[in-house]
Biopython code that builds the backbone (N, CA, C, O; Angstrom):
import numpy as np
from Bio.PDB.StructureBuilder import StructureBuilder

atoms = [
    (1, "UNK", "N", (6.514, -18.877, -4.543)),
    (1, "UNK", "CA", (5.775, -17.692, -4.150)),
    (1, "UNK", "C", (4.924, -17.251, -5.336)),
    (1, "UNK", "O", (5.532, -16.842, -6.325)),
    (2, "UNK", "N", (3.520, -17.286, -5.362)),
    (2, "UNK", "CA", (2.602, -16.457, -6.043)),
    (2, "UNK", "C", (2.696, -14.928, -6.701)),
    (2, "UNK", "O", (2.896, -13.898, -6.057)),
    (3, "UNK", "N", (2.572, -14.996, -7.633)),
    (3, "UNK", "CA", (2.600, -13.222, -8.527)),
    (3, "UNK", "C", (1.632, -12.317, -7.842)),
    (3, "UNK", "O", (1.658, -11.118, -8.116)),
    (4, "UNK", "N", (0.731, -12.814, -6.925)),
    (4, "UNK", "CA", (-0.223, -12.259, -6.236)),
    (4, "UNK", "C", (0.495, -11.628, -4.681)),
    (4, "UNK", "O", (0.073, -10.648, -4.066)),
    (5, "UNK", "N", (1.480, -12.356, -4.354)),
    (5, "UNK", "CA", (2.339, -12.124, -3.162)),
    (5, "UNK", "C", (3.214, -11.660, -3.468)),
    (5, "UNK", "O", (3.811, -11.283, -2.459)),
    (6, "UNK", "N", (3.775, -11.399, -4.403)),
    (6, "UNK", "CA", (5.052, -10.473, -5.125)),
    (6, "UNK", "C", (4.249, -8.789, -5.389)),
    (6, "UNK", "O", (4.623, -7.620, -5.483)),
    (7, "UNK", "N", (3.343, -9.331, -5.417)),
    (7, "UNK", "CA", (2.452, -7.803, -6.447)),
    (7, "UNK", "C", (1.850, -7.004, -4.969)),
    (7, "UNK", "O", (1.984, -5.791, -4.811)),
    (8, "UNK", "N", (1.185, -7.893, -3.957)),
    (8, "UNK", "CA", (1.053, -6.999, -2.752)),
    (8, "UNK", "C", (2.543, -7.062, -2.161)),
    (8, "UNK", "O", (2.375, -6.218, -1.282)),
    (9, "UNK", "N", (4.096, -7.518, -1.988)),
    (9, "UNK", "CA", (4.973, -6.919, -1.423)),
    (9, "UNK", "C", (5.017, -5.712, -1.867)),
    (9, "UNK", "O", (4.827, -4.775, -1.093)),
    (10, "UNK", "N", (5.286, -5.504, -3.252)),
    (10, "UNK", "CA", (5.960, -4.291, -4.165)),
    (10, "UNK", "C", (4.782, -3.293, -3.420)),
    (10, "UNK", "O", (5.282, -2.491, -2.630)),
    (11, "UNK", "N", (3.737, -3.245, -3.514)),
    (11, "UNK", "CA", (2.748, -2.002, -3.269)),
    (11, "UNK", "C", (2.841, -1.846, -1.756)),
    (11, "UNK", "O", (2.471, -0.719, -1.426)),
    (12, "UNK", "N", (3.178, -2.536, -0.824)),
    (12, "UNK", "CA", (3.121, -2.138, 0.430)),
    (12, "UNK", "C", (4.739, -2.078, 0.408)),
    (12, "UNK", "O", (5.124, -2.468, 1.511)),
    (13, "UNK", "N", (5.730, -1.772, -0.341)),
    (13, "UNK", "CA", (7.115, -1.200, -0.157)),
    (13, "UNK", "C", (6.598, -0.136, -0.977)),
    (13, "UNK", "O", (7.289, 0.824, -0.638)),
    (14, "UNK", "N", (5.767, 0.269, -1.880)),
    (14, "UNK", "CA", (5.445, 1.698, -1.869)),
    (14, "UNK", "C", (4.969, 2.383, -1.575)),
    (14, "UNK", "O", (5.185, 3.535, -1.949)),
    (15, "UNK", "N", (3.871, 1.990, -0.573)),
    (15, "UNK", "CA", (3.208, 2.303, 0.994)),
    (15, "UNK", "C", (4.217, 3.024, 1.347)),
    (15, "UNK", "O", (4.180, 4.247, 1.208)),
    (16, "UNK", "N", (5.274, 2.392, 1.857)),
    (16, "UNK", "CA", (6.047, 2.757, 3.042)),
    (16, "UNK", "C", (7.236, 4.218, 2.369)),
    (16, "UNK", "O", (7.453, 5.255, 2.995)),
    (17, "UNK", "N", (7.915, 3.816, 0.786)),
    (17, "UNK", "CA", (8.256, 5.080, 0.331)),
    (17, "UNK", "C", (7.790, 6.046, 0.014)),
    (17, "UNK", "O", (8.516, 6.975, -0.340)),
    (18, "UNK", "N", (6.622, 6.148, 0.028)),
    (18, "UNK", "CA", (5.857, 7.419, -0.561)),
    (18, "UNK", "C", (5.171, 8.126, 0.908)),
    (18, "UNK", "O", (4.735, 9.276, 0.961)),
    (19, "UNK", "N", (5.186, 7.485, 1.663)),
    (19, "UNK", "CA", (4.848, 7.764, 3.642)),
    (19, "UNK", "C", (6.095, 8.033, 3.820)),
    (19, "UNK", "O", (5.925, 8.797, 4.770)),
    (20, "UNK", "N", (7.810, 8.016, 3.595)),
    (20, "UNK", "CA", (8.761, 8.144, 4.089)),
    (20, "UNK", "C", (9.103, 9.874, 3.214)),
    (20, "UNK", "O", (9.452, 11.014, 3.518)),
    (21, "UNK", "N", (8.619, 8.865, 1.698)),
    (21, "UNK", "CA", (8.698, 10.924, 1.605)),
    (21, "UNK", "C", (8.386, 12.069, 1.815)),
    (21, "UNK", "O", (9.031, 13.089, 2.057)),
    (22, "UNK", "N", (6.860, 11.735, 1.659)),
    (22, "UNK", "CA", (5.910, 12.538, 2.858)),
    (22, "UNK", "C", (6.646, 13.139, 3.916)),
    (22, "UNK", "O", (6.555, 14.358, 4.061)),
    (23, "UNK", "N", (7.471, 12.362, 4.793)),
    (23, "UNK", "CA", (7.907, 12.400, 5.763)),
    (23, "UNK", "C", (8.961, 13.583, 5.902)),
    (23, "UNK", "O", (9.074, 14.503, 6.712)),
    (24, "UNK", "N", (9.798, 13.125, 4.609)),
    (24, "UNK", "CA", (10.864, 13.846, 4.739)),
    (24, "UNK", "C", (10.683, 15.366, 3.994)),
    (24, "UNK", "O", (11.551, 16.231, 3.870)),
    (25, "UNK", "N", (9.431, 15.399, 3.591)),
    (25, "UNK", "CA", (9.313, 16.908, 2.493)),
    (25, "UNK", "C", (8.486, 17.702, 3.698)),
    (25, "UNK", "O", (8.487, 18.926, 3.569)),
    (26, "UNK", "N", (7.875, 17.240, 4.699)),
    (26, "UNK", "CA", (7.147, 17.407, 5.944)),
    (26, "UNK", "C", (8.307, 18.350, 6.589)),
    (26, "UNK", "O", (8.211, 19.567, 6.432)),
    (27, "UNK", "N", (9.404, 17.799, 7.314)),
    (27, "UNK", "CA", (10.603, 17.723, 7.915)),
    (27, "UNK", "C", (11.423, 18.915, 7.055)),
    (27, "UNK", "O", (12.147, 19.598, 7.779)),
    (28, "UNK", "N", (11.428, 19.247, 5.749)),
    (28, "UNK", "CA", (12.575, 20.003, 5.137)),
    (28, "UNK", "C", (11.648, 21.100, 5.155)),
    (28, "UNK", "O", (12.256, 22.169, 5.095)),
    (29, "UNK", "N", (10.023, 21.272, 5.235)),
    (29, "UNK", "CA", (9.405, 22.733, 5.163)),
    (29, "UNK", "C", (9.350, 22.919, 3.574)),
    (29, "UNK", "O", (8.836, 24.004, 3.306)),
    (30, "UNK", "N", (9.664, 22.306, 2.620)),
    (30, "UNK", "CA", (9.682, 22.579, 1.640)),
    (30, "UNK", "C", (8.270, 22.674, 0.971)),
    (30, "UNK", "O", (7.597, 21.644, 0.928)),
    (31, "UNK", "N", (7.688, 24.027, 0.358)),
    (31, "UNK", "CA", (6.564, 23.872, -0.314)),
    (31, "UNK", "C", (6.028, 24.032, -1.500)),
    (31, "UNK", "O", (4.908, 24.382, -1.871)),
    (32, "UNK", "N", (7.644, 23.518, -2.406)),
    (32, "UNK", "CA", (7.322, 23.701, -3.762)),
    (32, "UNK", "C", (7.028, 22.156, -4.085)),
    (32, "UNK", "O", (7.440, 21.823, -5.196)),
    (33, "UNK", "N", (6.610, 21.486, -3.594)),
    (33, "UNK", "CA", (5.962, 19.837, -4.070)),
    (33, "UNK", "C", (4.924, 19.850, -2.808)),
    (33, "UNK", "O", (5.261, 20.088, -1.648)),
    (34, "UNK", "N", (3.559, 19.542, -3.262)),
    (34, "UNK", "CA", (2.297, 19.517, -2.099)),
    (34, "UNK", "C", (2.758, 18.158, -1.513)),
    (34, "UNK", "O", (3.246, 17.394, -2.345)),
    (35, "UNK", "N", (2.670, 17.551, 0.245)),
    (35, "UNK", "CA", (2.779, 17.181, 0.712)),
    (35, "UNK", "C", (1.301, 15.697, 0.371)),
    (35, "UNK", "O", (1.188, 14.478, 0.502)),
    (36, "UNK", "N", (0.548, 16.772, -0.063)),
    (36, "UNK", "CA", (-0.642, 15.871, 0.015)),
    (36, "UNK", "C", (-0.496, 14.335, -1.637)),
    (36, "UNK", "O", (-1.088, 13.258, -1.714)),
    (37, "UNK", "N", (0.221, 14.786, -2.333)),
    (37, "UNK", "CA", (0.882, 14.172, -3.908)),
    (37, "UNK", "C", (1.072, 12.769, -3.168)),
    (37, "UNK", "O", (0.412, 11.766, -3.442)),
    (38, "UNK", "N", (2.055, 12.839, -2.203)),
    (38, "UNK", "CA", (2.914, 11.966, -1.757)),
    (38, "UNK", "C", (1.571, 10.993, -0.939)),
    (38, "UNK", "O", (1.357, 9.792, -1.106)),
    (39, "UNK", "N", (0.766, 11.999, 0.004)),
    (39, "UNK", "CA", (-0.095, 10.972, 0.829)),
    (39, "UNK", "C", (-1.474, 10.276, 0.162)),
    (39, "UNK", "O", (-1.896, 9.171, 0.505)),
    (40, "UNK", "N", (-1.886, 10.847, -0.518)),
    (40, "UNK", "CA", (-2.455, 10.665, -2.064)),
    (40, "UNK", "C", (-2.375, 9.310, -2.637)),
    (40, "UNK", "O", (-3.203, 8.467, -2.982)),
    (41, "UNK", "N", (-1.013, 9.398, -2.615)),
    (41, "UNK", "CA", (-0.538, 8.100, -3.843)),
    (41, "UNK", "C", (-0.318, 6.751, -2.661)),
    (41, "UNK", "O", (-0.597, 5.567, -2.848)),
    (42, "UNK", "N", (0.235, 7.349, -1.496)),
    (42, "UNK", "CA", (-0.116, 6.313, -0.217)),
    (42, "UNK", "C", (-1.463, 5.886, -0.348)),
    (42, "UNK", "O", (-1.522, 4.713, -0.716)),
    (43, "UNK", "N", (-2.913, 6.598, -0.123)),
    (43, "UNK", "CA", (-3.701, 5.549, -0.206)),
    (43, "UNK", "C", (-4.221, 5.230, -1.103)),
    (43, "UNK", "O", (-5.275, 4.602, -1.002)),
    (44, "UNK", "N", (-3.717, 5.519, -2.234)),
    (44, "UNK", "CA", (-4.054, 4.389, -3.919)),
    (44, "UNK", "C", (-3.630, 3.316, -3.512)),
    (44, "UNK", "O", (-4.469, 2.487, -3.158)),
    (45, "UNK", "N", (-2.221, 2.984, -3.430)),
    (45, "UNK", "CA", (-1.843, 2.027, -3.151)),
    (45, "UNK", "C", (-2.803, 1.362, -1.551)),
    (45, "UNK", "O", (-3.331, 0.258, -1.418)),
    (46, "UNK", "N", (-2.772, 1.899, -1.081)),
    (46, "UNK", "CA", (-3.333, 0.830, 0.251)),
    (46, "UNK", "C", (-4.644, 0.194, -0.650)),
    (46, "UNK", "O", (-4.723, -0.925, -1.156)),
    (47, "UNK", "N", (-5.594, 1.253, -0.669)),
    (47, "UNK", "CA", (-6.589, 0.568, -1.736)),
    (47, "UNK", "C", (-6.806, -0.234, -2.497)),
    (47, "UNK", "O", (-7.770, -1.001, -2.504)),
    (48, "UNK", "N", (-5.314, -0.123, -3.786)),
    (48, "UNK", "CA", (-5.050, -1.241, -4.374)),
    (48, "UNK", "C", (-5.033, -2.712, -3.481)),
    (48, "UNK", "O", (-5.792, -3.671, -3.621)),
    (49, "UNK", "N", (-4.131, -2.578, -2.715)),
    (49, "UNK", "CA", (-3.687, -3.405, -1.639)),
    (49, "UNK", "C", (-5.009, -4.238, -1.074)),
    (49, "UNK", "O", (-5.051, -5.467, -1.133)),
    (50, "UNK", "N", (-5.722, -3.706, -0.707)),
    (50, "UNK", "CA", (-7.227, -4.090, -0.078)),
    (50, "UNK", "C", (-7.920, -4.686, -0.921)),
    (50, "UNK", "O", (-8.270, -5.824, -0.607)),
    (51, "UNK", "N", (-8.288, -4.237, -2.046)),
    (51, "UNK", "CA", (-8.792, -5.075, -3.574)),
    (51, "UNK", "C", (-8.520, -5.816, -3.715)),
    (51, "UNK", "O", (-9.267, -6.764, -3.472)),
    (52, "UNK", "N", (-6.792, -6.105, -4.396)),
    (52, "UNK", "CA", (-6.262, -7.308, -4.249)),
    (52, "UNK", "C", (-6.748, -8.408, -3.368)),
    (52, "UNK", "O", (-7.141, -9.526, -3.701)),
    (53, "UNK", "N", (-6.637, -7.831, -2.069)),
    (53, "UNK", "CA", (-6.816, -8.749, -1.088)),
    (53, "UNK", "C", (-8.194, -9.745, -1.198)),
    (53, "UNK", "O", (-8.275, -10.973, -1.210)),
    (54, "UNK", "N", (-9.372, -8.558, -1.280)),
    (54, "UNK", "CA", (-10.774, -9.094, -1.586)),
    (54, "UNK", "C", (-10.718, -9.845, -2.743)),
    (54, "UNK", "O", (-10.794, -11.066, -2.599)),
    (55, "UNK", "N", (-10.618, -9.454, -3.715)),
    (55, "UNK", "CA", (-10.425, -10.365, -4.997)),
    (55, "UNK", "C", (-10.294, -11.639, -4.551)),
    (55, "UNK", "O", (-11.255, -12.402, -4.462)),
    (56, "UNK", "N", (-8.552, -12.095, -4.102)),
    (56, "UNK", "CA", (-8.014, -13.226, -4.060)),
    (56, "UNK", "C", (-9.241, -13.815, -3.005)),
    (56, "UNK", "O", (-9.851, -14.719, -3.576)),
    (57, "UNK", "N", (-9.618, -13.624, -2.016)),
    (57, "UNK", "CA", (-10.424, -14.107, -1.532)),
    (57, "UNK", "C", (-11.373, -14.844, -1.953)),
    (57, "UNK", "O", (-11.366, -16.061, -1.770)),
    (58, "UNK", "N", (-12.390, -14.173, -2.618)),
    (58, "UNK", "CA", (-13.258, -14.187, -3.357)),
    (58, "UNK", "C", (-13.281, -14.887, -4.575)),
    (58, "UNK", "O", (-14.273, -15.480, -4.999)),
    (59, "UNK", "N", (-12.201, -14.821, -5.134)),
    (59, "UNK", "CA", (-11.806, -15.936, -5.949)),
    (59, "UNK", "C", (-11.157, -17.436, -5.611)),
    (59, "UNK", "O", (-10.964, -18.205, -6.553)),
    (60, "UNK", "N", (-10.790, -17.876, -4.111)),
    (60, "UNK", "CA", (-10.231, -18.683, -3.816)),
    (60, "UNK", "C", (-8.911, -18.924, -3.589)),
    (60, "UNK", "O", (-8.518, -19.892, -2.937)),
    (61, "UNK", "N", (-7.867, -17.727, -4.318)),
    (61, "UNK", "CA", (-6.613, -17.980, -4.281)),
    (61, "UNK", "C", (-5.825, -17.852, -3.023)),
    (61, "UNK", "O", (-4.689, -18.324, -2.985)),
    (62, "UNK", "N", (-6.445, -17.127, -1.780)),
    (62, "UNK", "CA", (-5.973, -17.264, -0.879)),
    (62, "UNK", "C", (-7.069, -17.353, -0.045)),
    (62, "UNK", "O", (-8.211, -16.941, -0.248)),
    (63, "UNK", "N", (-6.557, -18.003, 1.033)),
    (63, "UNK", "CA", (-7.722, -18.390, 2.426)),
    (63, "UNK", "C", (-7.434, -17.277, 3.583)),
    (63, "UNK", "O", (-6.288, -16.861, 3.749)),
    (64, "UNK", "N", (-8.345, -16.891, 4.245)),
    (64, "UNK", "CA", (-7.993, -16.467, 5.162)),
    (64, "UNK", "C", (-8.238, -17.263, 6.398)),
    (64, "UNK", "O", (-9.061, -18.178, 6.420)),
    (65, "UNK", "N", (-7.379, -16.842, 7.628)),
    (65, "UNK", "CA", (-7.718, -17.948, 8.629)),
    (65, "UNK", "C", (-8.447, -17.660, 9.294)),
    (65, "UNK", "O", (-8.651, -16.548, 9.782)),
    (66, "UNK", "N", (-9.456, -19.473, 9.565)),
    (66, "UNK", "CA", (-10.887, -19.389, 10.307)),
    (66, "UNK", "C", (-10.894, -18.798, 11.310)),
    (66, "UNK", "O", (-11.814, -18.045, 11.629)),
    (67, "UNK", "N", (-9.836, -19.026, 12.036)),
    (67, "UNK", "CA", (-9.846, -18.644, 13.662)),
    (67, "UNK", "C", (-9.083, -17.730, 14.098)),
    (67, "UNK", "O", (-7.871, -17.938, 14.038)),
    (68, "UNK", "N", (-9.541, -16.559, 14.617)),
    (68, "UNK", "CA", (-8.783, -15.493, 14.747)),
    (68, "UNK", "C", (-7.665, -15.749, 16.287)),
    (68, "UNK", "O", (-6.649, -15.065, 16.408)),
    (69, "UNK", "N", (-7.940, -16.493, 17.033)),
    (69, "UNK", "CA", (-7.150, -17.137, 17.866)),
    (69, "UNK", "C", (-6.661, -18.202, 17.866)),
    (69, "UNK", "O", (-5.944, -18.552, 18.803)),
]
sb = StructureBuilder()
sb.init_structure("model")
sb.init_model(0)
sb.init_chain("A")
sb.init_seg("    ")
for serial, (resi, resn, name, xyz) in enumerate(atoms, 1):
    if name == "N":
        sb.init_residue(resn, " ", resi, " ")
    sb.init_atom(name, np.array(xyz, "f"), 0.0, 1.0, " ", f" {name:<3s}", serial, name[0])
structure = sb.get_structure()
């Protein structure tokens, strides 16, 4: 497995914790931490995520497939 496929798992498992906390600071009413911190840092990471993606492309390291069917 590629450092490039290790590096987008880790950021889309912090996709999903930083959307779960969101979630749960949403849910408790609590408004001494802004809700928005948490969704914020969700789409850095997606972003990151997307870059990555273009990069590797663009550089050759990964293919995407020709045929969408």
């Amino acid at each position: 497995m590629s450092l490039l496929k290790i590096i987008i798992t880790f950021l889309f498992v912090f996709v999903f914790v930083s959307l779960f906390q969101a979630l749960r600071l949403m849910q408790k009413g609590d408004v001494s931490q802004p809700m928005t911190k948490f969704l914020g840092r969700r789409l850095l990471f997606c972003v990151a995520i997307f870059m990555l993606m273009l990069l590797a492309i663009s550089f050759g390291l990964i293919t995407p497939n020709p045929r969408p069917y």
